[in-house]
N, C-alpha and C positions, 0 to 999 in steps of 0.2 A: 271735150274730155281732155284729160291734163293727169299724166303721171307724177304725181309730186308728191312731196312732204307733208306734211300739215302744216299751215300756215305760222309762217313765224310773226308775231306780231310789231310791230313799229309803234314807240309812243312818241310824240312831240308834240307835246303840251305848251311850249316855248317859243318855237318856231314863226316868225312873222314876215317871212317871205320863202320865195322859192329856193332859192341859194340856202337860208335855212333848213328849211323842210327837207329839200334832195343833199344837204350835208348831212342831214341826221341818215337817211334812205341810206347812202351810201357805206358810211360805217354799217349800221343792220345787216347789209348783203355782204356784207367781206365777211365770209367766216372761210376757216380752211377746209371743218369737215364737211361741206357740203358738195355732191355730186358736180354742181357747177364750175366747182374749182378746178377739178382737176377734169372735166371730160366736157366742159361745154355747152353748147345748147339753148335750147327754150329755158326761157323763166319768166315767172310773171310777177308783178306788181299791179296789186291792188289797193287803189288809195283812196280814204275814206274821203265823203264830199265834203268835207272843209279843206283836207291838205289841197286836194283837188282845185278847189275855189282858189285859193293862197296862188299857190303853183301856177294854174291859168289867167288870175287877175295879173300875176308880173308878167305876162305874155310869153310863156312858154307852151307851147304845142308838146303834143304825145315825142313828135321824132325830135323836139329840143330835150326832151325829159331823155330820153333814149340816147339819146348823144353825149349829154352830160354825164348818166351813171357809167356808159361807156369808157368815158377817159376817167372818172373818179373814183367810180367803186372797184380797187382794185389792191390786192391783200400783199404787205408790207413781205418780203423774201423771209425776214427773220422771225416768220409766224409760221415757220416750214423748215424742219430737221433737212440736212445734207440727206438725209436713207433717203425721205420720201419725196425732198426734190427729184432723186433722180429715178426712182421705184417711179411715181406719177407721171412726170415729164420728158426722164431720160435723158435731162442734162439739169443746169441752174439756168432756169430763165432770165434773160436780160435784165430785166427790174419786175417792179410788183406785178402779181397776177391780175389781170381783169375778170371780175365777176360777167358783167358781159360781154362776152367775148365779141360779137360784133350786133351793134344797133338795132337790126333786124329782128337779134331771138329776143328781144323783149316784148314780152307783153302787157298792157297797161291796162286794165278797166277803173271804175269810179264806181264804190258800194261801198252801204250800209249807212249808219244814221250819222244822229249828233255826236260828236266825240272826236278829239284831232289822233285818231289811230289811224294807220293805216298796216297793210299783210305783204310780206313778201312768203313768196311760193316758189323754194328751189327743187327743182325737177330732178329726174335719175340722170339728165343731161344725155349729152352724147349724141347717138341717133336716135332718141326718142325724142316725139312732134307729138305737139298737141292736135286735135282733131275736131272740125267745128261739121254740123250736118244742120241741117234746115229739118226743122221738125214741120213735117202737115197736121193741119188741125185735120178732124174728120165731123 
């Protein structure tokens, strides 16, 4: 279970390798109005199984993928008013913001069909966690 947005979607139709494909990812998740921006958190990344394929054929693992949005996806200062730098963060942050803030809150799974889309899913951030339970069959 996962507080979130509704899925933003990702197109990259283009895209023929991984460096591609998580340069386009990364532009998609920079935006400023999102909770992630300014408060943190879980977020997920859901990528359809062709980016998927592309992405693991270069030999990227789930915590290379997570490493990389980490230092890239991260939103230019001048895409953020002086009010609300310092309303958000309470001061001007050193340089661009990081969508994810560290490695860990990402989350990554592999769905849906044919088609080079993939979703990103920005949460209320902050202290809200996602929740995973073991269902019993009966």
């Amino acid at each position: 279970v996962l507080a979130g947005e509704p899925p933003h979607n990702i197109n990259d139709h283009s895209g023929r390798s991984a460096q591609d494909i998580l340069t386009i990812i990364s532009g998609a998740i920079s935006v400023t109005g999102a909770n992630n921006a300014y408060t943190g958190g879980e977020t997920l990344l859901a990528l359809g199984p062709e980016h998927a394929a592309t992405i693991a054929g270069d030999g990227f693992s789930k915590r290379e993928i997570r490493e990389w949005l980490h230092q890239n996806a991260r939103i230019p200062l001048e895409r953020y008013t002086h009010k609300t730098m310092m309303e958000r963060f309470q001061k001007i942050p050193d340089g661009p913001v990081p969508m994810v803030v560290h490695p860990d809150l990402l989350m990554i799974i592999v769905l849906g069909g044919p088609g080079k889309h993939s979703s990103w899913v920005p949460t209320f951030g902050g202290s809200t966690h996602s929740a995973t339970r073991e269902i019993q069959r009966v």
